[in-house]
C-alpha positions, 0 to 999 in steps of 0.5 A: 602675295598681292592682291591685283585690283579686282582683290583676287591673287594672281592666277600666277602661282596656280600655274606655276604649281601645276606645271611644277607638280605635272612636270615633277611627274614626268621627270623634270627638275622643279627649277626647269619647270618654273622656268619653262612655265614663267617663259611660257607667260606672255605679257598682254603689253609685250609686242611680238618680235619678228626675227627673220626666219634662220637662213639655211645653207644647201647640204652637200651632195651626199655620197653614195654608199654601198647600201644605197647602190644596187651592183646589179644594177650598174652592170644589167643581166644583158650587159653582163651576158654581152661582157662575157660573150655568152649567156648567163644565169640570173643575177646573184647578189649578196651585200655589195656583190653582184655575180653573174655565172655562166651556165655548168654546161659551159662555156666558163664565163662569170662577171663580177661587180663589187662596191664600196670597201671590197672594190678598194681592196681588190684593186689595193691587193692587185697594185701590191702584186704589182699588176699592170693597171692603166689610168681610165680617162673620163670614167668616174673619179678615178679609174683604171683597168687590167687584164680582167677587171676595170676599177674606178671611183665616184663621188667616194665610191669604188666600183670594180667589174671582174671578168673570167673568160677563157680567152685573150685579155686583149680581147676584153679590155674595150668592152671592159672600159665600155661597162665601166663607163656605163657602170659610172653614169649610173653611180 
């Protein structure tokens, strides 16, 4: 080893070994250890550099996936109640599902609100029994409604609302395509 002009070593290599020996310890590799210590060294001399910071792109709008939507809240307790043209019990929701059922006193009504996969496949299944589906213009993505339920999909998720009654289908489809609509501006 040199000396330096005072005579005394360089404090260097006590450095060196005790970083090697405290991250040998932790299980670094002695190589890595002496590289990390030797780049942590700054030279009095050296000049800081200024590097401008990395510039950062904007993220995408991320898509809404079933388990950051509430199905019951696309489609409120009164919503679901004036859908139905009765009243109804509370909300029941398991997973993506939300279900509202009429009371066993009567009369039969229930809605229904699905997401994500469990929409898709419903609305898949009723395109293979060669259900009547009409194009909703202006409600989400894309959307479509039949006797009894209204489909769509937005920002990549699919939403369909199910509505058993007793009654003419005819009689179901505006307020149907209404809470589609409003079920869409809240996606």
């Amino acid at each position: 080893m040199r000396r330096t002009r005072t005579g005394r070593r360089p404090a260097l290599l006590g450095v060196v070994v005790l970083a090697m020996t405290g991250l040998v310890g932790c299980g670094q590799d002695a190589p890595e250890a002496v590289a990390d210590s030797q780049a942590a060294q700054v030279s009095p001399a050296a000049e800081p550099t200024t590097e401008p910071a990395p510039t950062q792109t904007p993220s995408p709008t991320p898509t809404p996936t079933p388990a950051a939507v509430d199905p019951c809240a696309l489609v409120t307790a009164e919503e679901a109640a004036h859908l139905a043209g009765t009243p109804l019990n509370p909300a029941q929701r398991v997973r993506d599902t939300c279900t509202y059922t009429g009371p066993v006193t009567g009369p039969t009504a229930q809605v229904e609100v699905y997401l994500g996969d469990g929409a898709k496949k419903i609305l898949d299944i009723d395109r293979q029994l060669g259900h009547e589906l009409k194009p909703l213009p202006g409600v989400g993505d894309e959307a479509y409604a039949e006797d009894g339920a209204a489909f769509f999909q937005k920002s990549g998720l699919w939403v369909s609302i199910r509505l058993v009654r007793l009654n003419d289908p005819a009689e179901n489809r505006k307020p149907l395509e209404e809470a589609a609509r409003t079920a869409a501006s809240r996606v």
